[in-house]
Short mmCIF file of the C-alpha atoms (twelve columns), coordinates in Angstrom:
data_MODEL
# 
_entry.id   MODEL 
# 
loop_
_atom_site.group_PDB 
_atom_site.id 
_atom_site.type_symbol 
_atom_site.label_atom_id 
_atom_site.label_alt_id 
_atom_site.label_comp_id 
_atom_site.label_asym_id 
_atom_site.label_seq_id 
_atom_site.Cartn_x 
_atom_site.Cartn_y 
_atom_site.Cartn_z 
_atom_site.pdbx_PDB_model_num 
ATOM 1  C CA . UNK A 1  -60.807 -27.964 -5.754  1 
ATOM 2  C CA . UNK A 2  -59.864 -24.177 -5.228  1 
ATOM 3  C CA . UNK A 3  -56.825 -23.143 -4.564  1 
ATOM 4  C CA . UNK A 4  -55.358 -21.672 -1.283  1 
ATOM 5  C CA . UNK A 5  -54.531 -18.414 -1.315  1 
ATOM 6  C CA . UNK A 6  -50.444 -19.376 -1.458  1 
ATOM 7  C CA . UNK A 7  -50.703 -21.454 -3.996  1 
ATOM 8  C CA . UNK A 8  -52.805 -18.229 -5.359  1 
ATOM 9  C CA . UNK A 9  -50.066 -16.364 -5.268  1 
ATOM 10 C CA . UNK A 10 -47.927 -18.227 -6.496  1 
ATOM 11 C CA . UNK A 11 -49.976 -19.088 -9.845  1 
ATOM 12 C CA . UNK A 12 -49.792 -15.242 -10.098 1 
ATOM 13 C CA . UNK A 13 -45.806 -15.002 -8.953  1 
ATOM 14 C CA . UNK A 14 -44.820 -17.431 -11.929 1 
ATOM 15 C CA . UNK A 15 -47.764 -15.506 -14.244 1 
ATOM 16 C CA . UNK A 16 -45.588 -12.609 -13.183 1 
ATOM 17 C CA . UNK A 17 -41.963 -13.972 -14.139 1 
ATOM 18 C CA . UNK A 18 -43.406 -15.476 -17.382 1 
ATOM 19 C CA . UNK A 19 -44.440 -12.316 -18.461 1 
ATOM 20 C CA . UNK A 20 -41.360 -10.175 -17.637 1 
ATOM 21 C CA . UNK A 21 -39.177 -12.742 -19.228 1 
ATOM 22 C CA . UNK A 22 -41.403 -12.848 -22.681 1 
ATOM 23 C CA . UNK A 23 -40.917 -9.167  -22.717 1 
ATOM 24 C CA . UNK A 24 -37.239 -8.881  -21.722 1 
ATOM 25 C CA . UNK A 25 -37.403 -11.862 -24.639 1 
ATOM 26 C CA . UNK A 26 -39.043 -9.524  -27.375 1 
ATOM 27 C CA . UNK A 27 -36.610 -6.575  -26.260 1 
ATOM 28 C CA . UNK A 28 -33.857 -8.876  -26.706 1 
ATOM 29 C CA . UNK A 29 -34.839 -10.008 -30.261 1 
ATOM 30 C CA . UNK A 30 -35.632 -6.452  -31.348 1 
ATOM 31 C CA . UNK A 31 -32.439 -5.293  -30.509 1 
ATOM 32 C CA . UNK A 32 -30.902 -8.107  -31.803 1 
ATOM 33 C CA . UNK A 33 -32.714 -7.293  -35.396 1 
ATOM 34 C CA . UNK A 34 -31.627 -3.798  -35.500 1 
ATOM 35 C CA . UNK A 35 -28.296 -4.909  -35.572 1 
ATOM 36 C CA . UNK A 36 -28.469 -7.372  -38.167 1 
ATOM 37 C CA . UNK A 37 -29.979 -4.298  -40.122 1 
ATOM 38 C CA . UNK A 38 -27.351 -2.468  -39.478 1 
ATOM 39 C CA . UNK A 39 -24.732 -4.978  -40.481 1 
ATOM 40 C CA . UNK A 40 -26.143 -5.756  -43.435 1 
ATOM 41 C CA . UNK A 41 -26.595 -2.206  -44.474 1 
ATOM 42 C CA . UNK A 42 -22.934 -1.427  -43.614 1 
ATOM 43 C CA . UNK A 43 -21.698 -4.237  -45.776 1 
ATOM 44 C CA . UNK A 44 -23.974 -3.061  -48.532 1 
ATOM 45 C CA . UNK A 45 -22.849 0.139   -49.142 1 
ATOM 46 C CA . UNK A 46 -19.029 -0.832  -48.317 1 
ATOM 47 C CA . UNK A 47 -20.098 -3.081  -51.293 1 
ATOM 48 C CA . UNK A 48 -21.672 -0.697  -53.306 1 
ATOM 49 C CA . UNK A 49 -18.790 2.061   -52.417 1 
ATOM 50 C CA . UNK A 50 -16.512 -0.719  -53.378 1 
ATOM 51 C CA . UNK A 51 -18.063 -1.666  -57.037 1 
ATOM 52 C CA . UNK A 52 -18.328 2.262   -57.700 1 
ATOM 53 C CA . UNK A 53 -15.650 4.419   -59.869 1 
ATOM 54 C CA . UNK A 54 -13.634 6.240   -57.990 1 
ATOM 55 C CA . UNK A 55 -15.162 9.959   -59.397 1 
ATOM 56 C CA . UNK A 56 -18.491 8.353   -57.805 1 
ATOM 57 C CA . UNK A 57 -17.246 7.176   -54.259 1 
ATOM 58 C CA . UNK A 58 -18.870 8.508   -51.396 1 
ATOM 59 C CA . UNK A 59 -17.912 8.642   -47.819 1 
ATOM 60 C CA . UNK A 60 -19.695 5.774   -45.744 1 
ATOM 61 C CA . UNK A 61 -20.980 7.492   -42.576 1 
ATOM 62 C CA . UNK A 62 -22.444 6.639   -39.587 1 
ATOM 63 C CA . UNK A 63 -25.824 8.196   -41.024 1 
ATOM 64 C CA . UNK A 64 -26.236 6.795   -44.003 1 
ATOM 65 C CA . UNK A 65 -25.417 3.228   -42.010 1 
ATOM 66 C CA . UNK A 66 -28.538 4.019   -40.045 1 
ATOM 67 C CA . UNK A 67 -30.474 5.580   -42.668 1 
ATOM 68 C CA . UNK A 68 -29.996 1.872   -44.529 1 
ATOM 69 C CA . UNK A 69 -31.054 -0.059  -41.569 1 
ATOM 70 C CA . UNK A 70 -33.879 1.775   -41.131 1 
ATOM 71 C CA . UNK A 71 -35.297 1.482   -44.815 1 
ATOM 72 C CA . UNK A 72 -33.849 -2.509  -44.296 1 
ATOM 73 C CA . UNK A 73 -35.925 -2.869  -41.371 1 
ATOM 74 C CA . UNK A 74 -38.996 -0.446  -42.681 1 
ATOM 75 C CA . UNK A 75 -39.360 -3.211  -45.554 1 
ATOM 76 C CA . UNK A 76 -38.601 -6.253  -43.427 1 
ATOM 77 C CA . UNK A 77 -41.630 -5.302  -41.397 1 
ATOM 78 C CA . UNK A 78 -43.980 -4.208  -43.903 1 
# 
């Protein structure tokens, strides 16, 4: 039996909402990865700074926090 053109619609209404809430999903989880990476890279190189003499101590910026994640999350998705 076909359907009638509400019910049409509203196959294609909850088609709709499925699909924006998958994406809003994915956006979610992505964001929520990046900043795992970039916890984890901030408490490695407070680690690392940490277990280092103090002649070879560095400065832990915001850069080299991101630059971390980034190679964290470059080999996490490889």
């Amino acid at each position: 039996m076909a359907l009638t053109e509400e019910q049409q619609s509203q196959v294609a209404m909850q088609a709709a909402i499925d699909a924006n809430r998958a994406t809003t999903q994915a956006t979610t989880d992505a964001a929520r990865a990046r900043l795992e990476a970039v916890r984890l890279a901030k408490e490695v190189l407070v680690e690392n700074r940490r277990t280092s003499s103090a002649a070879d101590a560095t400065d832990i910026t915001a850069a080299a926090i991101t630059a971390m994640a980034t190679e964290l999350a470059t080999y996490v998705n490889s």
